[in-house]
C-alpha positions as MATLAB code, in Angstrom:
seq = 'XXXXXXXXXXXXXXXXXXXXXXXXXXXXXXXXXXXXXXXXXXXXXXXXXXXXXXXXXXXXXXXXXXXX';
ca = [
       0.000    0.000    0.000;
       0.995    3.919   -0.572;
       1.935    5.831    1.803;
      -1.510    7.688    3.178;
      -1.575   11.716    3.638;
      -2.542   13.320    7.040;
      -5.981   13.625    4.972;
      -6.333   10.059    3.942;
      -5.302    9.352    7.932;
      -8.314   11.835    8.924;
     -10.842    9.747    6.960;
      -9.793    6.634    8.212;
      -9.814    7.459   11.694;
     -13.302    6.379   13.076;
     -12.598    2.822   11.351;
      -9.363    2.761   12.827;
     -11.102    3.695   16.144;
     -13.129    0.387   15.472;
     -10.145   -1.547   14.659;
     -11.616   -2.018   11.158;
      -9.189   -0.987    8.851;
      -6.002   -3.117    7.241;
      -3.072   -3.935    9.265;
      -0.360   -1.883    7.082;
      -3.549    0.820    7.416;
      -3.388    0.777   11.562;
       0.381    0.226   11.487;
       0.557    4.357    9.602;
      -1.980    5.550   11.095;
      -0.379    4.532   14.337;
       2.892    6.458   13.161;
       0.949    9.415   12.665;
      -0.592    9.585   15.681;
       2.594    9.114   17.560;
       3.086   13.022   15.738;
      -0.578   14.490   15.673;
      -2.409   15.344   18.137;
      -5.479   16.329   16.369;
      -5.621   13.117   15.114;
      -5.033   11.192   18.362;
      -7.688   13.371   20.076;
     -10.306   12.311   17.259;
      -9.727    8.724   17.701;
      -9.893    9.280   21.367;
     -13.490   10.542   21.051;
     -14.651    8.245   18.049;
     -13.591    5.476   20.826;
     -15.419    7.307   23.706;
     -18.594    7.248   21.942;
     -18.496    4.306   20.671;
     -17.982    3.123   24.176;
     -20.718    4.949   25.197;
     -23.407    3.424   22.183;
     -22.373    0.043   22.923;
     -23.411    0.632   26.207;
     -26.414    2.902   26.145;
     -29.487    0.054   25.444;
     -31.697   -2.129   28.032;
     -32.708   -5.118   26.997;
     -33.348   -6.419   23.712;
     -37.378   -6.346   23.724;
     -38.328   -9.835   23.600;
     -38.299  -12.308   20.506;
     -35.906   -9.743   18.955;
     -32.922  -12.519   18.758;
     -35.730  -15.060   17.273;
     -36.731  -12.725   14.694;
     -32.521  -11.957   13.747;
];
């Protein structure tokens, strides 16, 4: 793979906050972040809220996992 801009980095950043982007993707982006703070405060609060949705339900009303 090419080497990816500070803009192609931005992009990626809420997949890479997911851990759902290529391995030779994560291992630049982690480069860049070691150098960017912007960048490393994004993926900071792409992981926070993604914490926070994954966590934010009740219960699954019931029959739901019957009807998936």
């Amino acid at each position: 793979m090419s080497r990816l801009t500070h803009d192609d980095i931005t992009e990626l950043l809420g997949a890479y906050a997911l851990d759902a982007v290529e391995p030779d993707e994560a291992a630049q982006i982690d480069l860049h972040l070691e150098e960017c703070p912007r960048c490393r405060d994004e993926v900071r609060q792409h992981r926070e809220v993604a914490g926070l949705l994954g966590n934010s339900g009740g219960a699954a009303p019931e029959g739901l996992w019957d009807r998936i």
